[in-house]
N, C-alpha and C positions, 0 to 999 in steps of 0.2 A: 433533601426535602424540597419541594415543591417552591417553599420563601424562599432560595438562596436562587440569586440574579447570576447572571451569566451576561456579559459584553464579550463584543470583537471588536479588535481594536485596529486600524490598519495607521499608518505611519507616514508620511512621507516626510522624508527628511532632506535638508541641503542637498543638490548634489551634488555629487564628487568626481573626480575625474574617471573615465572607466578605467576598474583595474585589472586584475589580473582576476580568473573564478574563484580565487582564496577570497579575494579582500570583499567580493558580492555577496558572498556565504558568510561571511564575516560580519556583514554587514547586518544581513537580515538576519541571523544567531542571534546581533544584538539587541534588534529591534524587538526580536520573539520573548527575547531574556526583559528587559522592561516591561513590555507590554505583558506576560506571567507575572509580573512581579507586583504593576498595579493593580490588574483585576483581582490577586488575591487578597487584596484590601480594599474593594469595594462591593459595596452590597447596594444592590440599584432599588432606591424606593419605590412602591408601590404608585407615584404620578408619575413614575418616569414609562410609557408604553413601549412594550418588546416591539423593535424595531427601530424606535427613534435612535438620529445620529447625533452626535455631538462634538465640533472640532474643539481641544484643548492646546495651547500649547505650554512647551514646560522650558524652563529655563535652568540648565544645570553646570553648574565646576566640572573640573576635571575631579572625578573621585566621584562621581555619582549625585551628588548633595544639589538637593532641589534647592533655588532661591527663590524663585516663582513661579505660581501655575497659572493659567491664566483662561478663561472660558470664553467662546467664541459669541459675540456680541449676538449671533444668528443662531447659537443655541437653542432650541426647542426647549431644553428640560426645564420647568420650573424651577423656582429659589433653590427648595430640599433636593431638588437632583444636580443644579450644581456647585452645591455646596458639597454635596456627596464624594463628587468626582474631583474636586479637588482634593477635597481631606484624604481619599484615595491617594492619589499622586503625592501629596506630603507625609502620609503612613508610610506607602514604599521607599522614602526616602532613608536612607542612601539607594539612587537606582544601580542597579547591574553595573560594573566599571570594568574592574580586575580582569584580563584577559581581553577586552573590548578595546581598550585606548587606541588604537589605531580607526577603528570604527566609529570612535566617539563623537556626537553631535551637543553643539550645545544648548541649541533650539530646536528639538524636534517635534515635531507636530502630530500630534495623534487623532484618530478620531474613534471617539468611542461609539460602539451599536448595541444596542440593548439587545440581549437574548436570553432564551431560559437555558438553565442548563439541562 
């Protein structure tokens, strides 16, 4: 329906040593697996405008399990948009883990982009 929001999320994370094309593919699998995992628990409110960005960062265990999220002081989105996007990031919690441990970040940085779907 026409109300359900749609984000892009892109990531940048630590970086790692370069490794071998396993561990890059690896990497960005894992980033693709959170990044699906959060947008499907957020619904972008109606002050948030298709297009605005918003950097997040999350802080997680090994095991996936968020302890904080955190909104980018330089956020655009209003109170309810980011309040939104964290409650997001704390629904998807536990993030993506099992099969990623090698890939796993424990700060990674996201930036969410408002779009329709």
């Amino acid at each position: 329906s026409g109300a359900e929001a749609a984000a892009q999320i892109d990531a940048s994370v630590a970086a790692k040593p370069p490794g071998d094309p396993r561990s890059r593919s690896q990497n960005a699998s894992y980033i693709a697996a959170i990044q699906a995992a959060i947008l499907r628990q957020w619904t972008r409110p109606e002050s948030v405008r298709i297009g605005q960005q918003c950097q997040v960062l999350i802080r997680q265990i090994p095991g996936g399990e968020v302890v904080s999220v955190q909104v980018s002081p330089d956020c655009p989105y209003d109170e309810l948009g980011r309040r939104s996007v964290e409650a997001a990031v704390l629904k998807a919690s536990p993030l993506p883990y099992a099969g990623y441990e090698s890939a796993f970040v424990r700060d990674p940085v996201f930036t969410f982009r408002a779009e329709d779907k």
